[in-house]
C-alpha positions in Angstrom: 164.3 -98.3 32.1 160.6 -97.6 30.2 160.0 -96.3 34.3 163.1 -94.0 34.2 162.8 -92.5 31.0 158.9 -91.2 31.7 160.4 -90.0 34.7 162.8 -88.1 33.2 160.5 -86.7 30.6 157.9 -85.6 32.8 160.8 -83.7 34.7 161.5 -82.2 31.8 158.1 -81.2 30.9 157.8 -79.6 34.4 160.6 -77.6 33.9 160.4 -76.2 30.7 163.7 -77.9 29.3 164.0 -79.4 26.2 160.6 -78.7 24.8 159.9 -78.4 21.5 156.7 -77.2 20.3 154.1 -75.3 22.1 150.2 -76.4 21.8 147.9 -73.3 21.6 144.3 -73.9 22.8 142.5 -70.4 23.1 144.4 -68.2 25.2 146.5 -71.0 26.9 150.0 -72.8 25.5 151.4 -75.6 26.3 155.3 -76.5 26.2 155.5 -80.1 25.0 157.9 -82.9 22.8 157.1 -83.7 19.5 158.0 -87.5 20.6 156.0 -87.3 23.6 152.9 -86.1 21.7 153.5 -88.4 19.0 153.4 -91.3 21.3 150.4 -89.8 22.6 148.1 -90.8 19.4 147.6 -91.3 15.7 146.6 -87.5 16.0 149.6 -85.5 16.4 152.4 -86.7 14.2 150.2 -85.3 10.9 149.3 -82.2 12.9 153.2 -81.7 13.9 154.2 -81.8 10.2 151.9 -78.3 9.8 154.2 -76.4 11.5 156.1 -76.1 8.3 157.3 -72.3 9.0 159.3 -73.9 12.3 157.5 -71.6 14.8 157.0 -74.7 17.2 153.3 -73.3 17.6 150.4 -75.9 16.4 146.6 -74.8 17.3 144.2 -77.0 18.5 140.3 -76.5 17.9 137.3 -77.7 19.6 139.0 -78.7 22.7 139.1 -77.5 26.3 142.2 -76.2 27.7 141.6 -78.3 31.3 141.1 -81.3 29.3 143.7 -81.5 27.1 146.1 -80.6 30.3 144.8 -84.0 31.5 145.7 -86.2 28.5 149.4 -84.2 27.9 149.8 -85.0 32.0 148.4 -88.8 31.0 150.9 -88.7 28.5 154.0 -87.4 30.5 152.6 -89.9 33.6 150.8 -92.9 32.9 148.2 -91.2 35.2 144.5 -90.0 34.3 143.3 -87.1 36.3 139.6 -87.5 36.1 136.5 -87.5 37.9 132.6 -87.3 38.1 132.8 -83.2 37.0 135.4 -83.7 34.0 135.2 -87.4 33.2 133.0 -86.5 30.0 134.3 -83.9 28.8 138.3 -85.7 29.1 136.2 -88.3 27.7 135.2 -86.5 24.4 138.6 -85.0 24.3 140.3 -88.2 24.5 137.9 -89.8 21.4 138.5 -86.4 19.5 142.2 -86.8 20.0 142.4 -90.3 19.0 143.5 -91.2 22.9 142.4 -94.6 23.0 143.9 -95.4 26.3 142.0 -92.4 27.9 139.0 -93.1 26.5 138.9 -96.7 27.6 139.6 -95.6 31.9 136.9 -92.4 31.5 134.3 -95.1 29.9 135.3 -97.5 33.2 135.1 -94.4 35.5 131.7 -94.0 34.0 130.8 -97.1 34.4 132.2 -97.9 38.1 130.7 -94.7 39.4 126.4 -95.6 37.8 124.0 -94.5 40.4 120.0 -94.8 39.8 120.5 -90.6 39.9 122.9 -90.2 37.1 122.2 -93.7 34.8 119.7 -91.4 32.4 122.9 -88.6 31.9 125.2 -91.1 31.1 123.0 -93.5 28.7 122.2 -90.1 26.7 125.6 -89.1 26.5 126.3 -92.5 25.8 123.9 -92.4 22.9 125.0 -88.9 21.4 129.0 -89.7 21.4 127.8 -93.3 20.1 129.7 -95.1 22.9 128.7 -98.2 22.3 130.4 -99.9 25.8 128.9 -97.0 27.4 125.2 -97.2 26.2 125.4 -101.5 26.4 126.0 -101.2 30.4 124.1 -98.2 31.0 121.4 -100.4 29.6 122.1 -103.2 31.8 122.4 -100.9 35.1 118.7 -99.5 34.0 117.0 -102.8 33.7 118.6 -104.3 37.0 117.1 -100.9 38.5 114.5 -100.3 36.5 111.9 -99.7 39.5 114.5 -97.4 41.3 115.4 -95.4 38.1 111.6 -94.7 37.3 111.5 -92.5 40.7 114.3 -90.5 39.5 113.9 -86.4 37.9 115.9 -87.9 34.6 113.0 -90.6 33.6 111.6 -88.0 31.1 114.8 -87.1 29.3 114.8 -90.5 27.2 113.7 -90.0 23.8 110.4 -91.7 23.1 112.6 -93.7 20.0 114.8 -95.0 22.2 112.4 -96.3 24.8 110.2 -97.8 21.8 113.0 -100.5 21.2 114.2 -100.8 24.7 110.6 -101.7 25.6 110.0 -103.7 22.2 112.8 -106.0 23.2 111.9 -109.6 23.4 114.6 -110.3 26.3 113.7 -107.2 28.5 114.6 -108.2 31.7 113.6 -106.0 34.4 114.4 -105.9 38.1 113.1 -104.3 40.9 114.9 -104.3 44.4 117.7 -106.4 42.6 115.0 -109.1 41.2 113.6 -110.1 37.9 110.4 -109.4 37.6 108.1 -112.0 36.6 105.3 -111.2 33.1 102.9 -109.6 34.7 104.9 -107.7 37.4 107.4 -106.4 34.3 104.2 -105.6 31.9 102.9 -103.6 35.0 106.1 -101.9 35.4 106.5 -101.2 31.7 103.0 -99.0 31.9 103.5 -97.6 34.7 107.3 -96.1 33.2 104.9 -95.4 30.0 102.3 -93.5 31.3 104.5 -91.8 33.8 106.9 -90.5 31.0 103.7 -89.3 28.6 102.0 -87.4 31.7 105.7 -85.4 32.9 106.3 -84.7 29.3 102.2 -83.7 28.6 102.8 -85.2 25.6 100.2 -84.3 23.1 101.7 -85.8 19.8 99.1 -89.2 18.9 102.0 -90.9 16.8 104.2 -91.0 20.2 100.9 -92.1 22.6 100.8 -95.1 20.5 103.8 -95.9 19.7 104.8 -96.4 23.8 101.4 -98.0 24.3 101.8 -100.9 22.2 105.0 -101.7 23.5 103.7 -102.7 26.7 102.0 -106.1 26.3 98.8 -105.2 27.9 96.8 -108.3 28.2 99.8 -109.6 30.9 98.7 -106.6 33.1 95.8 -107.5 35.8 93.2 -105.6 34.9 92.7 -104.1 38.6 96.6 -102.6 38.4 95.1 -100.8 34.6 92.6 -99.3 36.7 94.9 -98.1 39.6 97.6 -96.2 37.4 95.3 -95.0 34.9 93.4 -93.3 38.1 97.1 -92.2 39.2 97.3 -90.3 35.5 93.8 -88.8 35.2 95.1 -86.8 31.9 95.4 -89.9 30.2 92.8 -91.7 31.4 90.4 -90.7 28.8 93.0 -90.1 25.8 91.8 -91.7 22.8 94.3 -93.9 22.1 95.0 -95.2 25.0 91.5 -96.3 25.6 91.7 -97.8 22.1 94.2 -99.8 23.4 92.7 -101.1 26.2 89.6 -102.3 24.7 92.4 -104.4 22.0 93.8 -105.6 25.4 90.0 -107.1 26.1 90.2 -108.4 22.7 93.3 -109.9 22.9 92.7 -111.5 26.5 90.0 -113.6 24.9 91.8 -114.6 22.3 94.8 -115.7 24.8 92.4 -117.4 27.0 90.8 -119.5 24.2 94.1 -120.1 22.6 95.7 -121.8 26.3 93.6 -125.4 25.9 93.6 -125.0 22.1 97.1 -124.4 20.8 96.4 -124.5 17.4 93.9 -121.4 17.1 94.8 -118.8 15.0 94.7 -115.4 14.9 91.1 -113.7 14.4 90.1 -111.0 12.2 89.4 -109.1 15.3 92.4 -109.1 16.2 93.9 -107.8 13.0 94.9 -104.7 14.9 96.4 -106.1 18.0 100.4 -105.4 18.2 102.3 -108.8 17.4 104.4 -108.2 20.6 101.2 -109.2 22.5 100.9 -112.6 21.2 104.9 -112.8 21.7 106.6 -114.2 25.3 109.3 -112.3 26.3 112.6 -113.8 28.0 111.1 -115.4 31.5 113.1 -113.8 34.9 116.3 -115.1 35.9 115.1 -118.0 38.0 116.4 -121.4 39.2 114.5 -124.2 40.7 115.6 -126.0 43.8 115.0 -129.0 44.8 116.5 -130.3 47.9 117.6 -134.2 47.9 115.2 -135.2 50.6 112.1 -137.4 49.3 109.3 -138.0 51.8 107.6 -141.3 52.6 110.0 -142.7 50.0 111.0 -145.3 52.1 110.0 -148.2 50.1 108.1 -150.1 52.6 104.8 -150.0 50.8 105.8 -149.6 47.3 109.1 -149.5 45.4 109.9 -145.5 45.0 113.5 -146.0 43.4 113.0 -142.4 41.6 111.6 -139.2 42.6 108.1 -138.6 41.3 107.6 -136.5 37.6 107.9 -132.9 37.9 104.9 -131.2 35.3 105.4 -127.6 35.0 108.5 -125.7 34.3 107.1 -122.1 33.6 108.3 -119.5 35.7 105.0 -117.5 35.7 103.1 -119.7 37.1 101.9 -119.3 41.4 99.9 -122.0 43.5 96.7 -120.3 43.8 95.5 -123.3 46.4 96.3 -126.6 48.1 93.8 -128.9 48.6 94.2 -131.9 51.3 92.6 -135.1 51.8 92.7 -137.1 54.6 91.8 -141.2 55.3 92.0 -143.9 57.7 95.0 -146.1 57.1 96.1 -148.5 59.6 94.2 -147.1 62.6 95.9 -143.3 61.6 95.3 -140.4 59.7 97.3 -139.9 57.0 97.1 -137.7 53.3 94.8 -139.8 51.1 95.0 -136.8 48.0 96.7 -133.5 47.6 95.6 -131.2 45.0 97.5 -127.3 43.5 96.2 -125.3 41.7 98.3 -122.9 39.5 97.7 -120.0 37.8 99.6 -117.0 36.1 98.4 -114.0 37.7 98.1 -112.3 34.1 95.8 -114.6 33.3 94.0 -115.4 36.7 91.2 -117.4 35.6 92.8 -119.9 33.9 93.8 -122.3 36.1 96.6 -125.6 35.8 95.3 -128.4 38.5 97.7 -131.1 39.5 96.1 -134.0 41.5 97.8 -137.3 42.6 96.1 -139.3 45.1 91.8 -140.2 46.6 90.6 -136.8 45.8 86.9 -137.4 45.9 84.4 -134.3 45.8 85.4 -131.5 48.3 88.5 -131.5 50.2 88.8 -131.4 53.7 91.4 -128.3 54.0 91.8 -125.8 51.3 94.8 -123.6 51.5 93.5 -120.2 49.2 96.9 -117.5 48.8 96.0 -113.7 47.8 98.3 -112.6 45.1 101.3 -111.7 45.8 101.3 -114.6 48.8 103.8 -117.4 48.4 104.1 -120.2 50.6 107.6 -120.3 52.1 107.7 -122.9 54.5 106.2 -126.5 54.7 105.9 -129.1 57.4 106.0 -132.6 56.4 105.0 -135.5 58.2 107.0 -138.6 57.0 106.6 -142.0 57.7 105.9 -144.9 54.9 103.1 -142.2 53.5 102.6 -138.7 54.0 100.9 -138.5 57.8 100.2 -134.4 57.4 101.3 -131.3 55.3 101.3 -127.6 57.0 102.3 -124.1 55.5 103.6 -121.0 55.7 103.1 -117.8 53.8 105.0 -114.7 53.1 102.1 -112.9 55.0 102.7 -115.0 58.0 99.8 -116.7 57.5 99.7 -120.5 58.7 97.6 -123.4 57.7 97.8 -126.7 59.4 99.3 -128.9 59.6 96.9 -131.6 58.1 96.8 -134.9 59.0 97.8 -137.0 61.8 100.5 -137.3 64.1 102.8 -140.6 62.8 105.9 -140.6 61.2 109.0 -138.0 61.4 108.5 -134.5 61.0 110.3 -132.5 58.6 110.5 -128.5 57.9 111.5 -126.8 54.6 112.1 -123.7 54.0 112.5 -121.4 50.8 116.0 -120.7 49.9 117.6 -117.4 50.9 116.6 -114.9 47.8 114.9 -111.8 47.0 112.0 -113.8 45.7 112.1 -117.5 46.6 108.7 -119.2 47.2 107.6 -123.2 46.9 106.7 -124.0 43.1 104.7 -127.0 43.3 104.6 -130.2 45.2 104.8 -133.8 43.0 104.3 -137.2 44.7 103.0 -140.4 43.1 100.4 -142.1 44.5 99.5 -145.6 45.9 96.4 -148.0 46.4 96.5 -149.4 49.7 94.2 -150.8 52.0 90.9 -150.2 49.6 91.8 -146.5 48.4 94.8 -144.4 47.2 97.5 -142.1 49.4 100.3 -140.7 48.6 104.2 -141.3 49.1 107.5 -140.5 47.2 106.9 -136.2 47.6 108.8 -133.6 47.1 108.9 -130.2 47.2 110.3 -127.9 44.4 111.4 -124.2 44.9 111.6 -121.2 42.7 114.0 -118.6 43.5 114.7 -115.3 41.3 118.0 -113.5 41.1 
């Protein structure tokens, strides 16, 4: 019955009949029921009770005669003619009308229809109707395509308050090609979208040069990427107060650096100028850590291995930066006497996290060294009741190895599928057998960002 009767009053709206009052908007008018209206919204019945005299004629103001068609149509229908021309201005006449309904679908319509193109026009008109759904997922859809959006004309139309907090944020998350950055990729990113945004708006005024600068925590970006955009945006290269900056971002390395094997150091005096964001972390990148079941030279035969060996690191910023290998005699065959990573963040790349397990006297026999920005993706594993060899592969295609001799199984892992999916680290345990130490019980442990 609800069906029929909207049927019958959108019939009757079509035709003319039975109308009651007449909406004047500018030149145009618009035959209508009271009771229609009044079901519309809040809105109407208190303007209805104006037309005191009985003309049947109520005006509307600041309104556009296309948009209130659609919302009378919505309210004769159940149907909301909108799209990416009209949407916000139906949009603004919905809120102004009180047309809750309407307003919800054009915010949805908005929000189904984001493209890296348009996300800068939507978040501002987000921001100036105070559209609080609207400017949340407009926020969202900018950080998953942060990189994307930084290419785009509307980059400069942000207000330098805005992207202050947005890049003050604590748990800024950014992505580029669908992934979260890791620290030093985001902090890279961040001043890159800074100094791009001061050089297309020529900005001139000091207050707003420093107050975008200190948002990006500078001591995470590798001092050879400073050099490269600051060459890409000669104009700012030798502004004041960015160079200021950048010799508090020396300052502040140091203090970092020293403050890694000393936890309890404080802050210096020198440092009294230094933004607090810098000595803050932000949120790390959406990452998991795999680890497949499969335990190598776990067999027991040696030594009991009832549990997989201790995993030591859980930071997500950390890379292997090299593999060392040691090989020895046991039984007649080569086999993996030590293994060796060493990690490092790439903000930070001379501090460096060494993990050893095994004989790893002096010098190693094979040293795996990865550029940065080269993961290994692949391993080969030798498996038998210790590790008989270890091999890689890289992102770059580079191989190394396989190390070691030729017993036991052999085993390939790769990374898992992923935008960003490398191997971690490597733990084992070791044993003492036959007069010196090998290792047994490894296993390999995979990072992979979303």
């Amino acid at each position: 019955r609800p069906r029929r009767l909207l049927d019958t009053a959108f019939q009757s709206w079509k035709t003319g009949r039975y109308t009651d009052v007449t909406i004047l908007i500018g030149e145009r008018t618009f035959p209508a029921h009271r009771l229609v209206l009044a079901s519309l919204s809040d809105y109407f019945p208190p303007l209805l009770k104006f037309d005191e005299d009985d003309s049947g004629e109520v005006t509307l103001h600041n309104i556009e005669p296309d948009d209130f068609f659609v919302l009378l149509k919505y309210a004769y229908t159940g149907t909301v003619d909108i799209n990416k021309e009209n949407v916000q201005s139906v949009l603004i006449a919905a809120d102004y009308l009180s047309v809750s309904r309407v307003r919800h679908i054009c915010i949805k319509f908005m929000i189904a229809n984001f493209d890296v193109e348009n996300i800068i026009d939507v978040l501002l008109f987000g921001i100036e109707f105070n559209l609080s759904e609207l400017i949340s997922h407009s926020r969202e859809f900018l950080q998953k395509n942060f990189a994307e959006v930084l290419e785009t004309e509307g980059w400069s139309k942000l207000e330098p308050k805005f992207l202050e907090t947005f890049f003050s944020d604590n748990d800024l998350v950014l992505c580029s090609n669908k992934t979260s950055l890791k620290s030093a990729a985001r902090e890279s990113l961040i001043l890159k979208a800074v100094l791009k945004y001061l050089s297309l708006r020529q900005e001139n005024d000091p207050g707003v040069v420093e107050m975008l600068i200190r948002t990006v925590r500078l001591p995470l970006v590798p001092a050879d990427v400073v050099t490269t955009f600051l060459n890409n945006y000669r104009m700012l290269k030798k502004n004041t107060i960015i160079q200021k900056y950048l010799q508090l971002r020396e300052v502040a390395l140091k203090h970092i650096q020293e403050r890694i094997p000393d936890k309890s150091r404080t802050r210096s005096p020198e440092t009294s100028e230094i933004p607090d964001g810098w000595f803050r972390l932000r949120k790390h990148a959406e990452f998991s850590f795999v680890q497949r079941r499969r335990r190598y030279a776990a067999g027991g035969q040696i030594v009991p291995t009832p549990i997989p060996p201790e995993s030591v690191y859980t930071d997500s910023d950390l890379e292997i930066k090299k593999v060392g290998i040691w090989l020895r005699e046991w039984d007649n065959k080569t086999v993996v006497g030590g293994l060796a990573l060493w990690h490092y963040n790439p903000a930070y790349a001379n501090v460096e996290l060494v993990y050893r397990k095994g004989n790893c006297p002096g010098d190693c026999q094979h040293l795996v060294e990865l550029e940065r920005g080269e993961y290994i993706v692949k391993v080969t594993v030798g498996s038998g009741f210790l590790i008989d060899r270890l091999g890689f592969e890289t992102n770059q295609g580079r191989v190394f190895g396989p190390f070691g001799g030729p017993g036991g199984e052999e085993y390939t892992e790769s990374c898992p599928s992923g935008s960003l999916s490398y191997l971690y680290d490597i733990n084992c345990d070791a044993v003492d057998t036959q007069g010196s130490e090998a290792i047994l019980n490894l296993v390999l442990r995979w990072i992979t960002f979303s």
